[in-house]
N, C-alpha and C positions, 0 to 999 in steps of 0.2 A: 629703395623700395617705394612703390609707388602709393597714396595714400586710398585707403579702404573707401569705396563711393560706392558699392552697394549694400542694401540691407542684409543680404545672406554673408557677404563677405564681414560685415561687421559679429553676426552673429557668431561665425564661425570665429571670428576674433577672441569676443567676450565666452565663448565655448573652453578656447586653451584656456584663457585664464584662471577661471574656477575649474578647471578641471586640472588645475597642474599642482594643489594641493594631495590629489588624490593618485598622482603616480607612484608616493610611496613615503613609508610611515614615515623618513625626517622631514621631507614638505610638510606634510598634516601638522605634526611638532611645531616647524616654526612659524606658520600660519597661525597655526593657538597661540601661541604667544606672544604674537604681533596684535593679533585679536583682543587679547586679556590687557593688554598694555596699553590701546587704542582706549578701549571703558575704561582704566583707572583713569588715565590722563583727564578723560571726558568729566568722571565723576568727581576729582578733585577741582578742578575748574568751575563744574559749576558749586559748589562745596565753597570755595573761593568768594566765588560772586555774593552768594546770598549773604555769606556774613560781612561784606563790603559794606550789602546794602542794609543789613540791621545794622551797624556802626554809625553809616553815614547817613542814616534816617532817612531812606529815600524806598527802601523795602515796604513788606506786606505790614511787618511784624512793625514797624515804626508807625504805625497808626496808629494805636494804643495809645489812648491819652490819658490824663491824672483820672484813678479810679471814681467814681460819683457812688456817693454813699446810696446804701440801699432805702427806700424811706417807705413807709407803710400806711395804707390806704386807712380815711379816716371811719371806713367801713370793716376793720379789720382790727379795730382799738379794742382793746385788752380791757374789759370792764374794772376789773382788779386793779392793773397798773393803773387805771387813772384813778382811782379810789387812792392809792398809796401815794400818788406824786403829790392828791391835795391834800390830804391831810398832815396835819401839825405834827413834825416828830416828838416820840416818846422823848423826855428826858433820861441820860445814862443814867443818871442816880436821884434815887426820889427819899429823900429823909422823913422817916417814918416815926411815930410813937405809939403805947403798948407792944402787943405780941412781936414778936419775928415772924416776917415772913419772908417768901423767893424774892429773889431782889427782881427778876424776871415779872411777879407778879406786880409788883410795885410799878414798875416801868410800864406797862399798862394798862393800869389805874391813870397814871400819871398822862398818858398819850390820850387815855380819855376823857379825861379831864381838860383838857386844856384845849380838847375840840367839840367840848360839850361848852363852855361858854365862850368860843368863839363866834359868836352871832351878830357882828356888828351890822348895821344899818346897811339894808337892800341886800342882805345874802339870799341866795336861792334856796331852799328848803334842799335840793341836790346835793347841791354844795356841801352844805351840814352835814348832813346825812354820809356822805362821804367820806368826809374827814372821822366819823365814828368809823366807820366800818371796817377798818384794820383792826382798830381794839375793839370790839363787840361779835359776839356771837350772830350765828347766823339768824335765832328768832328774834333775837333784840332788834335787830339791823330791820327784819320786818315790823316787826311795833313801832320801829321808829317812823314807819311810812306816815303813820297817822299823830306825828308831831310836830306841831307847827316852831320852827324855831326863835320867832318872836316873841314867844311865850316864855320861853327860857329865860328866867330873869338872874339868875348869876353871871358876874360878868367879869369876876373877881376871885382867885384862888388868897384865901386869904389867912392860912395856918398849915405846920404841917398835917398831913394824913394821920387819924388812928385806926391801926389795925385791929378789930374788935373779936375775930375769929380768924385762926390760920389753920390748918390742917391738911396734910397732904391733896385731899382731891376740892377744898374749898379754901378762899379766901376773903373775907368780909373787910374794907374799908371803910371808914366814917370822913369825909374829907369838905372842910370848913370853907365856906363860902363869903360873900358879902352878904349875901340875903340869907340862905339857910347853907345846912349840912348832908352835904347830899350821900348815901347810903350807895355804895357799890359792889354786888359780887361776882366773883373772878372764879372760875374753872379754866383746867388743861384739860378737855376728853382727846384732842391728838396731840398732848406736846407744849401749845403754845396757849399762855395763860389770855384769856379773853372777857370782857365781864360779859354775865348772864342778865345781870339783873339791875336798874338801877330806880331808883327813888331818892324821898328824902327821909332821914333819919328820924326815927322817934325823941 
């Protein structure tokens, strides 16, 4: 047979070919199925490859480097959470004389205390103020704007606490210093015992 050198003659070529499916339903048959078998082959191949290349780190998915922690703008800082990080933690257990009270309330007392004569030399008035404001109510926390902590001259916890009033929605502390006694009270209105009120004792 001589070989196809024009374009009609090849046309006419490529013509039988796809056309010789459709002379009758077992061509069409094994044309689908040569078809279907041509794509799987195709699909497991490439199926193949790509987990080649996540294996052998040379793929998309092997970019992926050691996670980077997410870290948060200093614009975006949590008034609260930094209040909490400065401040002095409450003690678990605060040994008490007179009444009984929450041991909750005690604990406190105790956290306020301990950052109420924290004031050593060059603190920022901030700072202080800070370290109250997990144990102190919300208008104490503002009275305390106008308190210079220099002037706080306890510097020294220096006996246990007397509870001098306890009852369900009050609790009154008396708690001994180096220099005086300083008068503390404590409400829960949501839950969490806080003091309202502080001075020094009669």
């Amino acid at each position: 047979m001589s070989p196809i050198r024009s374009n009609r003659g090849r046309a006419a070529a490529w013509r039988s070919v796809w056309s010789w499916p459709l002379h009758s339903r077992g061509r069409a048959l094994i044309t689908l199925v040569v078809v279907v078998g041509v794509l799987l082959a195709v699909g497991q191949l490439s199926t193949r490859d790509t987990q080649h290349e996540q294996s052998s780190g040379t793929g998309p998915a092997a970019t992926t480097s050691t996670p980077v922690p997410a870290t948060r703008s200093d614009d975006t800082t949590d008034p609260a959470a930094e209040a909490s990080r400065s401040a002095l933690p409450a003690p678990s257990t605060v040994r008490a004389v007179g009444k009984d009270a929450p041991p909750a309330a005690l604990e406190a007392a105790g956290g306020f205390m301990r950052n109420w004569i924290n004031t050593p030399e060059g603190i920022e008035p901030e700072q202080w103020r800070d370290g109250l404001e997990p144990y102190a109510m919300p208008e104490l926390s503002g009275q305390l704007r106008s308190v210079d902590p220099a002037r706080v001259t306890p510097s020294e916890l220096v006996g246990d606490p007397r509870v001098v009033r306890a009852s369900p929605p009050v609790v009154e502390v008396h708690w001994p210093t180096d220099t005086d006694t300083v008068r503390l009270v404590l409400i829960h209105p949501e839950g969490t015992w806080r003091v309202r009120d502080v001075g020094v004792a009669a």
